[in-house]
C-alpha positions in Angstrom: -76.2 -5.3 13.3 -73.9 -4.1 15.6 -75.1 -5.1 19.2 -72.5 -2.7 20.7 -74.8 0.3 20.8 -77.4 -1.9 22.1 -75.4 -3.0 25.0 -74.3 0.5 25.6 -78.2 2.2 25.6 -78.9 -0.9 27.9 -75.9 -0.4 30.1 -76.5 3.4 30.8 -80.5 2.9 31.7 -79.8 -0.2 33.7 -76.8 2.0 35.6 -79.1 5.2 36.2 -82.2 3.0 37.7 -79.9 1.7 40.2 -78.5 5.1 40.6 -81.7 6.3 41.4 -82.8 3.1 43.7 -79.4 3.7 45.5 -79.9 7.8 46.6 -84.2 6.6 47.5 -82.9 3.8 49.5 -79.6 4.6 51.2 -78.8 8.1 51.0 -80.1 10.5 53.6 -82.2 13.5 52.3 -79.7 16.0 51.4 -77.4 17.8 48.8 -75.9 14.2 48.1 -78.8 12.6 47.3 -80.3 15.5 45.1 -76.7 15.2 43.3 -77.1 11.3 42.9 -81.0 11.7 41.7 -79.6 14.4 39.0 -77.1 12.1 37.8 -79.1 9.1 37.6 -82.4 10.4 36.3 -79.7 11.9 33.4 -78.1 8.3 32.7 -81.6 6.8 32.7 -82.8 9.8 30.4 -80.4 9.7 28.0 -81.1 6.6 25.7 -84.7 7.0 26.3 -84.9 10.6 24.5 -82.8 9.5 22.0 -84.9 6.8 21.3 -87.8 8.9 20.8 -86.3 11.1 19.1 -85.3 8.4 16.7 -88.5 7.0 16.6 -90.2 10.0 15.8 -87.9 11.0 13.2 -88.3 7.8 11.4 -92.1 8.2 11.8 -92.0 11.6 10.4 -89.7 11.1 7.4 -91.2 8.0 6.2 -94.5 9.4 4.9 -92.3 12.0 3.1 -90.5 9.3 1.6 -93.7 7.5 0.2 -94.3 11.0 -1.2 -96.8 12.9 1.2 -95.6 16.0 1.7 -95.8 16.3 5.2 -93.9 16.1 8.6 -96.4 14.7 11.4 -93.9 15.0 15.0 -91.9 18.4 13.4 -91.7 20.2 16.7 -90.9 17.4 19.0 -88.1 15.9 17.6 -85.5 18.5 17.8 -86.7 19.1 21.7 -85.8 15.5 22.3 -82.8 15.6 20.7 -81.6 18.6 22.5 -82.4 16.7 25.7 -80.6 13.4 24.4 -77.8 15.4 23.6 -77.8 18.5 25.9 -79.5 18.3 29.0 -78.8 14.8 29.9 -74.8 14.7 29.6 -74.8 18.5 31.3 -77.1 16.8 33.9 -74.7 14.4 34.5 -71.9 15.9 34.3 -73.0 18.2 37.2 -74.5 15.4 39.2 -71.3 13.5 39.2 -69.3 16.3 40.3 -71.5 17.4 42.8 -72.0 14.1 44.7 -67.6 13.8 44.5 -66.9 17.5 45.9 -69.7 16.2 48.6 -67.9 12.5 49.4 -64.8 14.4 49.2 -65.8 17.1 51.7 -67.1 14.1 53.6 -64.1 12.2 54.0 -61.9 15.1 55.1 -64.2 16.5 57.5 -64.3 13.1 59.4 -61.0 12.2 61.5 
């Protein structure tokens, strides 16, 4: 089995928790902290809609496998795939450049 996906899916939930503890804890509410919550709730979100939509792909193909004729989860799968894939690194993506145009801004303004 190769563990390197594993410690990948792990290391991307594990960074986005403490993403999201850091803006709650430290950050003053602002535009910075809104830009730190979007980019951690998208880390965090990531390799848990893939993983349903893995699991729910699995659970729907097997019974057509066996030979029933049927897909149980066919609408929710794609929606959770298009998050997984979408959403989430679009979701990052602007909350990482939001929160450095902020720090940026930040440390020029101060003398």
């Amino acid at each position: 089995m190769n563990w390197a996906f594993l410690v990948v899916t792990v290391a991307l939930f594990l960074t986005g928790i403490a993403l999201i503890v850091f803006a709650v804890k430290r950050i003053e509410k602002g535009l910075l902290r809104n830009f730190l919550l979007t980019a951690g709730a998208s880390l965090t979100g990531l390799p848990i809609f893939a993983l349903l939509h893995n699991l729910l792909y699995g659970s729907s193909i097997y019974p057509f496998v066996m030979g029933f004729r049927g897909r149980l989860s066919m609408a929710e799968e794609p929606v959770f795939f298009l998050l997984a894939t979408l959403v989430c690194p679009l979701g990052f993506f602007v909350g990482t450049i939001g929160s450095a145009v902020i720090a940026l801004k930040r440390s020029a303004a101060k003398p």
